[in-house]
C-alpha positions in Angstrom: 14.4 47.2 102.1 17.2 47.1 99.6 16.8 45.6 96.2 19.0 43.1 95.2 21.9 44.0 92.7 24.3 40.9 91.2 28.0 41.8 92.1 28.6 41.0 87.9 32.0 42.9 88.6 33.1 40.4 91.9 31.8 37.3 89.9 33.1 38.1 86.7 36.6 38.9 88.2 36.3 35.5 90.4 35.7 33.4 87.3 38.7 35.1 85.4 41.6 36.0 88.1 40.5 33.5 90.5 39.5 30.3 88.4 39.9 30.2 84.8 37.3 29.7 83.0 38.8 31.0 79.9 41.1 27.7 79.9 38.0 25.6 80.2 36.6 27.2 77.4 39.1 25.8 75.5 38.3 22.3 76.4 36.5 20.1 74.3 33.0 20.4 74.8 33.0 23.7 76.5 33.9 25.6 73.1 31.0 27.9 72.9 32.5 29.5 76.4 33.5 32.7 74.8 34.4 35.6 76.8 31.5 38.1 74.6 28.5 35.3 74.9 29.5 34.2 78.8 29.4 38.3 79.3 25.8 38.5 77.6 24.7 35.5 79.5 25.6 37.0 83.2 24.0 40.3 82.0 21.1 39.0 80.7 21.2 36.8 84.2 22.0 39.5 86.4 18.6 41.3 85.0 16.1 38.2 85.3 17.2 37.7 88.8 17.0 41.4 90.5 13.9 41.5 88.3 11.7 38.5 88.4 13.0 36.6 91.2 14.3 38.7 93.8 11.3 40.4 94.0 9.6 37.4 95.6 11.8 37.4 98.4 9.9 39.3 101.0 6.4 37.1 100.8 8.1 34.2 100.4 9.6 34.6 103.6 6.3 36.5 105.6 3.7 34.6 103.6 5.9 31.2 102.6 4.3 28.4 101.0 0.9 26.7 102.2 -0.5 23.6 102.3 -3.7 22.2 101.3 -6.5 20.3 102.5 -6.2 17.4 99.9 -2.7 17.9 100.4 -1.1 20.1 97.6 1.6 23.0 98.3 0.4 26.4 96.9 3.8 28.1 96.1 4.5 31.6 97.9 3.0 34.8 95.9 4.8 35.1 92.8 6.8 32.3 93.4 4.9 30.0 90.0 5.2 32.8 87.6 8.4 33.3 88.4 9.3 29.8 87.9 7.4 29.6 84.5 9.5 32.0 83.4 12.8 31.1 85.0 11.9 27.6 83.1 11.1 29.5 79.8 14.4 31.3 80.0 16.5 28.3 80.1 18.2 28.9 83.6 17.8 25.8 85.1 19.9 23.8 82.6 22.9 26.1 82.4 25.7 24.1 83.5 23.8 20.8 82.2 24.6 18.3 78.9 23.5 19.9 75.7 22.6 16.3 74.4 20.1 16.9 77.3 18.6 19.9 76.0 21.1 22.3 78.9 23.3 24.7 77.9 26.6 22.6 77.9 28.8 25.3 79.9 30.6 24.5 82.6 29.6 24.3 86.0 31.8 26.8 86.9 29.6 29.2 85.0 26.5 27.5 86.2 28.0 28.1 89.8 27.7 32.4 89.1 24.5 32.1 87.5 23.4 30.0 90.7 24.7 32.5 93.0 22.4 35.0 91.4 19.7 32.7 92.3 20.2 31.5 95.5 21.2 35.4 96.5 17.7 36.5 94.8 15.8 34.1 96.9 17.4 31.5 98.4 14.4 29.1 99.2 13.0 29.2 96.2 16.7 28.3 94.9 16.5 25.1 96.4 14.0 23.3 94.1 16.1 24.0 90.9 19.6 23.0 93.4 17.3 19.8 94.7 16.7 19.2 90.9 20.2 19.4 89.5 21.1 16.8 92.9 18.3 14.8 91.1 20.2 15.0 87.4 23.2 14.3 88.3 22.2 10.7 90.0 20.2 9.9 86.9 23.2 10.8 84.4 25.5 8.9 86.5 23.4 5.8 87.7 20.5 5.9 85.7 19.5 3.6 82.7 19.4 4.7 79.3 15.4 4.5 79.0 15.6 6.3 82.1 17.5 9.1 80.9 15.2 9.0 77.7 12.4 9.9 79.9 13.1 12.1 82.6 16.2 14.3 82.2 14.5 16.6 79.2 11.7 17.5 81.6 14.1 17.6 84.6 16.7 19.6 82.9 14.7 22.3 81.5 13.1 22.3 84.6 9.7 21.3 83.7 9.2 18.9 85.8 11.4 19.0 89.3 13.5 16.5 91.5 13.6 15.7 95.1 16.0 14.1 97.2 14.4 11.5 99.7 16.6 10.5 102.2 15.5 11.2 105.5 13.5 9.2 108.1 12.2 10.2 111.9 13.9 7.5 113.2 17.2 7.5 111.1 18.4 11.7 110.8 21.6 11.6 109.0 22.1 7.9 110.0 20.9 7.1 106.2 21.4 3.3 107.2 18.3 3.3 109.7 15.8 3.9 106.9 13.2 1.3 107.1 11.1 2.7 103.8 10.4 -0.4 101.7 10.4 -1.7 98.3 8.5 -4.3 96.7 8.7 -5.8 93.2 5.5 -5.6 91.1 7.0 -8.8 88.5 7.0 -5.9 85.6 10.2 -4.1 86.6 8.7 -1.6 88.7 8.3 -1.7 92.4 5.9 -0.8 95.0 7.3 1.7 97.7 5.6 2.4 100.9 7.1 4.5 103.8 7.3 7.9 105.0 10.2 10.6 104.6 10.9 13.5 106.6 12.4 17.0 105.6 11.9 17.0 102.0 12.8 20.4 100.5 9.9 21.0 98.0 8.7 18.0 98.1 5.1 19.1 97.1 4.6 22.1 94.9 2.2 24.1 92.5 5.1 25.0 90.5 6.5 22.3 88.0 4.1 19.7 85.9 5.7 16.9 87.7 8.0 15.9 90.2 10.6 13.8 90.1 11.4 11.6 93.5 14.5 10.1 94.3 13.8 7.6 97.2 16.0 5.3 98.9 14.5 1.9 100.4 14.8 -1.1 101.1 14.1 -4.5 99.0 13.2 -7.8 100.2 16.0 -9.4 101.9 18.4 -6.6 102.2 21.8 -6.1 104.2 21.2 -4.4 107.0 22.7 -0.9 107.2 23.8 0.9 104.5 24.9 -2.1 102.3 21.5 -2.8 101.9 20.0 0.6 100.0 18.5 0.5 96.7 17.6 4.0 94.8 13.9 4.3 93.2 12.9 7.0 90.9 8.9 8.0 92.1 7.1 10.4 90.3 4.5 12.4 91.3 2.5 11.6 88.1 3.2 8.4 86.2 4.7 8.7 83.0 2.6 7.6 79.6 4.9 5.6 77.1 4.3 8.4 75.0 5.8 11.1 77.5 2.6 12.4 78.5 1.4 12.7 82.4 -0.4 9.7 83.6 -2.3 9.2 87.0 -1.3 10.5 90.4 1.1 8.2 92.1 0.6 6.9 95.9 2.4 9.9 97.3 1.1 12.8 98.7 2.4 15.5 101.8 1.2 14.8 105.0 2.1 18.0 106.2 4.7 21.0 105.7 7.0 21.9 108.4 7.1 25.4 111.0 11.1 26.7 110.4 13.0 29.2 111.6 13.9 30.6 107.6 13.5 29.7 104.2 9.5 29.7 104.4 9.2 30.1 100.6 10.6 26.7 100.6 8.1 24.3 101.7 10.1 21.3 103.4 7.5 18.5 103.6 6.7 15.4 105.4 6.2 12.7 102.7 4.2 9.8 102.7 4.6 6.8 99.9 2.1 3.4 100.0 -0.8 4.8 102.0 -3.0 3.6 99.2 -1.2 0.5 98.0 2.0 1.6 97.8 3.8 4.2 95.0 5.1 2.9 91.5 9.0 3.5 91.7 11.5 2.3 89.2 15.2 1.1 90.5 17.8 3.6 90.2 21.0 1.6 89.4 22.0 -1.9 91.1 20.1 -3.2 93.7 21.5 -2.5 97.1 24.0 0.5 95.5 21.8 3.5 96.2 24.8 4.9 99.1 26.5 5.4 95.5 23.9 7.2 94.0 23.2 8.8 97.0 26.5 10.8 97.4 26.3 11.4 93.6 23.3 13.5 94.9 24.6 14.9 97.6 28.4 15.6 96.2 26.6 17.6 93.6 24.1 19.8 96.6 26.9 20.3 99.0 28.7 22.9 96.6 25.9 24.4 96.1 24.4 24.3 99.5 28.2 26.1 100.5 27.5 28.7 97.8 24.1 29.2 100.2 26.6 31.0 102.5 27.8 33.2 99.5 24.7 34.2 98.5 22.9 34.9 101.8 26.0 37.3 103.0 26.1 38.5 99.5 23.0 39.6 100.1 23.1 40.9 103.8 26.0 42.8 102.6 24.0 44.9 100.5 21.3 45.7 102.6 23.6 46.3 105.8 25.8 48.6 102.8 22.6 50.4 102.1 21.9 51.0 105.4 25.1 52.6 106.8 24.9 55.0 104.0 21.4 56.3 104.6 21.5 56.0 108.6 23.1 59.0 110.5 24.3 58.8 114.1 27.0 60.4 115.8 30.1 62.5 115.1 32.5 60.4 112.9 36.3 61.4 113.5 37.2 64.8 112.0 33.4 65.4 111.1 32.1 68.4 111.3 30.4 70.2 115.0 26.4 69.5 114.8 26.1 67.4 112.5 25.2 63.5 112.5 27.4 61.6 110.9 26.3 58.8 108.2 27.3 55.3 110.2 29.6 54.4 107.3 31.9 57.1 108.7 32.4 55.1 112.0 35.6 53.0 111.8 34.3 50.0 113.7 31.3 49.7 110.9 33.9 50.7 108.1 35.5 47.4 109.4 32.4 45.1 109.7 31.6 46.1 106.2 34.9 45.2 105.0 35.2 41.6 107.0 31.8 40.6 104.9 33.0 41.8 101.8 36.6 40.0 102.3 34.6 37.3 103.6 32.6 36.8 100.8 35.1 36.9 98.0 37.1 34.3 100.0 33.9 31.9 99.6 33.2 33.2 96.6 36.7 32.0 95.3 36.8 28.8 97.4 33.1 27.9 95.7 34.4 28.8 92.2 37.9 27.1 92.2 35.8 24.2 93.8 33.3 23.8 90.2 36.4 24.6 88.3 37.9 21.1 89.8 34.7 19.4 88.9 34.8 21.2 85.1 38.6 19.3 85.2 37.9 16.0 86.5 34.7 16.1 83.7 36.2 17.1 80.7 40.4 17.1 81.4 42.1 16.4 77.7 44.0 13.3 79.5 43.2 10.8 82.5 45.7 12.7 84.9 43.8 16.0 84.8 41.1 14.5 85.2 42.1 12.5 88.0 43.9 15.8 89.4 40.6 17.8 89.1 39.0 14.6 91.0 41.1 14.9 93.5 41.4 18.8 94.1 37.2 18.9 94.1 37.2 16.3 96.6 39.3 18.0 99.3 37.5 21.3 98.6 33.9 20.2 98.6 33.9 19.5 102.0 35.7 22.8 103.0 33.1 24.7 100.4 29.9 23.2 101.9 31.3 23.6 105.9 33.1 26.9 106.1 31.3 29.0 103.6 27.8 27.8 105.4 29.4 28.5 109.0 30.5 31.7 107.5 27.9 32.7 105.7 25.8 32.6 109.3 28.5 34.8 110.8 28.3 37.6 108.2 24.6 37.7 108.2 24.6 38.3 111.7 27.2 41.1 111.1 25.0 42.4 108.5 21.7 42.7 111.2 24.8 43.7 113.9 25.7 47.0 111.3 21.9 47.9 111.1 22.0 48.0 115.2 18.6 47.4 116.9 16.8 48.5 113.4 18.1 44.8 112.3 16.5 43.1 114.9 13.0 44.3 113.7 11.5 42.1 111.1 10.2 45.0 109.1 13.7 45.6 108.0 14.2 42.2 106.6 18.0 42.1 107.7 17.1 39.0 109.9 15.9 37.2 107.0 19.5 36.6 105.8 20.5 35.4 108.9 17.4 33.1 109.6 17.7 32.0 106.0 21.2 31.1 106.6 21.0 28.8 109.2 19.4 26.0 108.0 23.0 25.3 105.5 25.7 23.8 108.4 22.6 21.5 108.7 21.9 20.7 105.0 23.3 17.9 103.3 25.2 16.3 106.3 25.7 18.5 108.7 29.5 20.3 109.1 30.3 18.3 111.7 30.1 15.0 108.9 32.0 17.4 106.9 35.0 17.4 109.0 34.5 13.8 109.9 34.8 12.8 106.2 37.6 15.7 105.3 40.3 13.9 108.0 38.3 10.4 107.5 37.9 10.0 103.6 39.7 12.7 102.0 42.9 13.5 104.1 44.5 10.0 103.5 44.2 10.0 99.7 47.4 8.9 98.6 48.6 8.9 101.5 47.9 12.2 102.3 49.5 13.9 99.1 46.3 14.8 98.0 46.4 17.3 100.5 49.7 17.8 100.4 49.3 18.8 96.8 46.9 21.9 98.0 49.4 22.9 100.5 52.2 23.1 97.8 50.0 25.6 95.7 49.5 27.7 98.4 53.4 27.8 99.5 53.9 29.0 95.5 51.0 31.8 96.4 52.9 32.6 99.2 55.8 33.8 97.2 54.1 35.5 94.3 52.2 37.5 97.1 55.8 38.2 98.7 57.4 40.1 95.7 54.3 42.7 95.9 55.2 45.3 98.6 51.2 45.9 98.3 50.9 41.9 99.9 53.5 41.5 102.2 51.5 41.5 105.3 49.2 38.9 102.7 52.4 36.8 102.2 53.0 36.6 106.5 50.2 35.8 107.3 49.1 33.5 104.5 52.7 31.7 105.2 51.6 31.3 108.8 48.9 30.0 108.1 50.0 27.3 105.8 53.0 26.1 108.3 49.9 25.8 111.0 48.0 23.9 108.6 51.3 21.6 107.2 52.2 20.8 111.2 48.1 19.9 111.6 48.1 17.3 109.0 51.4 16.1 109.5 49.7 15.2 112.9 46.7 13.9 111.9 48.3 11.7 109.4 50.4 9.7 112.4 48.0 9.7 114.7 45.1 8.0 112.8 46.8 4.7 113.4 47.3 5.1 117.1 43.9 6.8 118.3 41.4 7.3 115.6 39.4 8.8 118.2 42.1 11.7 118.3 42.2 12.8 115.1 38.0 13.1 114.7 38.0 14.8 118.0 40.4 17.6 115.8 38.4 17.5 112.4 36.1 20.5 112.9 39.2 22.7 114.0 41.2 21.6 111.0 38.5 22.1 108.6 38.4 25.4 109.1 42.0 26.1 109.5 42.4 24.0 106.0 39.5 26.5 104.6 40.4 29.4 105.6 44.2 29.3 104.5 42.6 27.4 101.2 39.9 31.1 100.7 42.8 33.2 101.5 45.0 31.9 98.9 42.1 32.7 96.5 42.1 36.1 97.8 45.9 36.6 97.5 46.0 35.1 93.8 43.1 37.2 92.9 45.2 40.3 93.8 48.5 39.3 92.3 46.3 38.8 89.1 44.5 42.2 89.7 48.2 43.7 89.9 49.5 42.2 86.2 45.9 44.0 85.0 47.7 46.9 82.7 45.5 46.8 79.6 42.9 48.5 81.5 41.6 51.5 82.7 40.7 50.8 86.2 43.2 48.6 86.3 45.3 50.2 89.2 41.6 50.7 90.8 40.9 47.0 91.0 44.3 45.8 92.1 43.8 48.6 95.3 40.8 47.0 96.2 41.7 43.3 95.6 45.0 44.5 97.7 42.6 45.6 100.3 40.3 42.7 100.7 43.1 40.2 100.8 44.8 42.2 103.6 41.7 42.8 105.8 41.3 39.3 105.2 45.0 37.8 106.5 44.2 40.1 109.1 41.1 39.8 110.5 40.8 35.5 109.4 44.1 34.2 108.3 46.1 35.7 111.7 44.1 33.3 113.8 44.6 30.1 111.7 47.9 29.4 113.6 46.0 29.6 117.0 44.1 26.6 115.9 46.5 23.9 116.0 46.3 23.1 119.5 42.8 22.6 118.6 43.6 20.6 116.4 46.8 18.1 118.4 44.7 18.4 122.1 43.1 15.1 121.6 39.7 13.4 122.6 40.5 12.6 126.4 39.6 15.7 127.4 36.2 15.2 125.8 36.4 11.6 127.0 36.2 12.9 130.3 33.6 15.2 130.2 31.6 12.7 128.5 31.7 10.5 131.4 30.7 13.2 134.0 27.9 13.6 132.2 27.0 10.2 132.3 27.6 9.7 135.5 25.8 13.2 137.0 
């Protein structure tokens, strides 16, 4: 089985030629971002992840974490000493506030470290991802004495976070929770209730963790209007900061999935005893804001998933065609077996997952560079314009990249050929892992639905419309290159399709409603695809201005190459989706209603 090895060369190029996160070193705050110490840090990164945690991979997926009798998780093998030291090395808190005790960089930089992570092994990712979710609700909704007593712990990683959202009855209809919340008369309240799905909800890792619940209070709208925010720890907190006594919460039981079995996603129960000891998050009744707080934050990373996983299955599949002979490759030598790398047609699935990736790779990173913007911009409109740009692409990040990322993993167990479909080999592991992200953090489908529901008519649209003029300007640097012409074509193509498809969807939502949903999937991907391959292109008329370098012909070859396998193989089709896109729902309509009626 192949060992992992960070890509530093791919993400240090992404952060520089395809975001900038030299400018936002320049912003206030973020001016410790120096080239020479963010260098160190991804070395230094690079070698605690293919080291310590990647390592862990293989029995956290065969062995996975077990639960107790008396209800305790034991981590997978390794999976606790890793953390320990993953805590004692500071990684958690990257891209969190110094005054916090994190390292005050921005999350763009956060975002590579996190990739090295998630890529290392990706269930064991999720507790620190599920813990940042947890942060960012607190610094945004939380009180002041809350803050004073939980984000250290949390940001260090010390103690962990959860995100408690989801009931049997409800799924991702958050407004069906029926989980109460009762007040005590001190402040606190008493919650009782049981939650399903809960990534690391119980654990042998961290001292403590943290519990973000959503409930309901006495007397509460029904729906969503009427869902309050609790924070419920696993161990009460002392007024002197020290661990108190167990709280009424405890894992009924862990559940059987098809991946990410070094992740133990639990079924939670809270009041068996009495009820747990929660403390309101925020305004009563406002936890839907806190909520997407939590889940804005988790769905780039969840899309970053996709990144990692192929990333990953990249490598191995890489590995693979090197070592594995079969066949007589064109030109090769009589007698002799040819190493599979030789073959054209797995010459070309390698290069569709590596142009795949650094597409996601760039639409992830330019999607925390908005965020960095929107956080620290020197003046309201950049921050407002960062606002704006992370909200159209976090929605593309989280549904594409995920989707993708399940498409290249399979490509990666397709390259190893019937070798990939044995276990042994650990190829399917990507792809098993991989599938659980479309669902993750409301599922693509509620992706598209709030990309053309939410995000398409801000301002009328011009949000949008904003993205779509950055990429006509990418078409014409790409243009004067004769090494991107084909780039330019197709990536103009594309960006006419996707012009016509929102022009459409922006009439139509007044007349059918139902019309324009019935297109969102379709659009999302023809909006995220052109969107990744104008991260390509700009990446590779960057890579051709590189002259004070070396390999600086070298890298603008191959950044030439990935963005024209890319506009190939991905962007060529983008036009062919628009009459997914304009067909409308009475097609579905009908079918619906012969399906009803058989």
């Amino acid at each position: 089985m192949t060992e992992y090895k960070a890509p530093l060369d791919e993400i240090r190029f992404t952060l520089r030629q395809v975001a900038d996160l030299d400018a936002l070193g320049c912003l206030e705050g973020f001016e410790h971002t120096d080239p020479e110490l963010v260098d160190g840090l991804l070395d230094e990164a690079a070698r605690f992840f293919e080291q310590v945690v990647a390592p862990t991979n293989r029995d956290g997926d065969t062995i996975g974490s077990q639960r107790n009798d008396d209800g305790s998780v034991t981590a997978a093998p390794g999976l606790a000493k890793a953390y320990r030291q993953h805590v004692a090395a500071g990684w958690n808190g990257i891209g969190m506030p110094a005054e916090h005790g994190g390292g005050g960089f921005p999350w763009l930089l956060g975002l590579a470290v996190q990739e090295m992570l998630a890529s290392a092994n990706m269930g064991y990712s999720l507790c620190s991802i599920l813990t940042q979710a947890a942060i960012d609700a607190l610094l945004n909704h939380g009180s002041e004495e809350q803050k004073e007593i939980y984000l250290a712990k949390m940001v260090t990683g010390e103690w962990s976070g959860t995100m408690n959202l989801t009931e049997p009855q409800a799924g991702s209809d958050v407004g069906a929770l029926t989980s109460r919340a009762e007040p005590n008369g001190d402040g606190s309240w008493r919650i009782t209730g049981q939650k399903i799905f809960i990534t690391w909800g119980e654990h042998d890792m961290a001292d403590n963790i943290i519990h973000m619940v959503l409930a309901r209070t006495p007397g509460a709208p029904a729906g969503t209007r009427g869902i309050s925010l609790f924070i419920v720890p696993k161990f009460l907190v002392n007024d002197d900061g020290s661990l108190g006594e167990r709280n009424d919460v405890h894992c009924v039981s862990i559940e059987h999935k098809l991946g990410i079995h070094a992740s133990p996603t639990c079924v939670m129960a809270y009041g068996d005893n009495g009820g747990a000891v929660g403390y309101m998050v925020g305004a009563e009744n406002a936890g839907m804001a806190a909520m997407f707080t939590m889940m804005n934050n988790a769905r780039l990373s969840v899309g970053l998933e996709g990144v990692a996983l192929a990333e990953r299955s990249y490598q191995q599949a890489l590995d693979h065609a090197l070592q594995r002979r079969q066949g007589r490759a064109p030109g090769a030598a009589g007698g002799e077996f040819s190493p599979i790398i030789e073959h054209p047609d797995v010459q070309r699935m390698l290069l569709d997952m590596r142009s795949g990736i650094a597409a996601m790779r760039g639409l992830c990173y330019r999607n925390a560079e908005a965020l960095d913007w929107a956080a620290k911009g020197p003046d309201e409109a950049t921050r407002t314009k960062g606002e704006e740009r992370a909200a159209i692409l976090t929605p593309l990040s989280k549904a594409w990249c995920t989707d993708l990322g399940c498409e290249l993993t399979s490509v990666g167990i397709q390259i190893h050929g019937g070798m990939g479909y044995i276990e042994e080999t650990g190829a399917a592991q990507h792809f098993r892992d991989a599938r659980i992200a479309p669902i993750y953090e409301g599922t693509n489908g509620i992706q598209a639905l709030d990309l053309v529901g939410r995000k398409l008519p801000m301002r009328d649209g011009q949000v949008v419309s904003d993205l779509l003029g950055s990429i006509a300007k990418t078409v014409e640097s790409a243009a004067e290159l004769p090494a991107l012409k084909t780039v330019a074509e197709h990536l103009e193509a594309a960006h006419s399709a996707s012009v016509a498809a929102t022009e459409w969807l922006l009439e139509r939502r007044s007349a059918d409603l139902t019309d324009t949903l019935a297109g969102a999937t379709v659009y999302l991907e023809m909006l995220a695809v052109t969107t990744a391959g104008q991260a390509l292109a700009d990446g590779a008329v960057a890579a051709a201005q590189i002259s004070d370098s070396e390999t600086g012909d070298d890298v603008a070859a191959d950044r030439a190459v990935l963005a024209r396998v890319f506009s190939a193989n991905r962007l060529a089709r983008v036009p062919g989706m628009l009459a997914g896109v304009t067909a409308g729902s009475a097609d579905l309509q009908a079918a619906r209603t012969r399906l009803l009626t058989q």
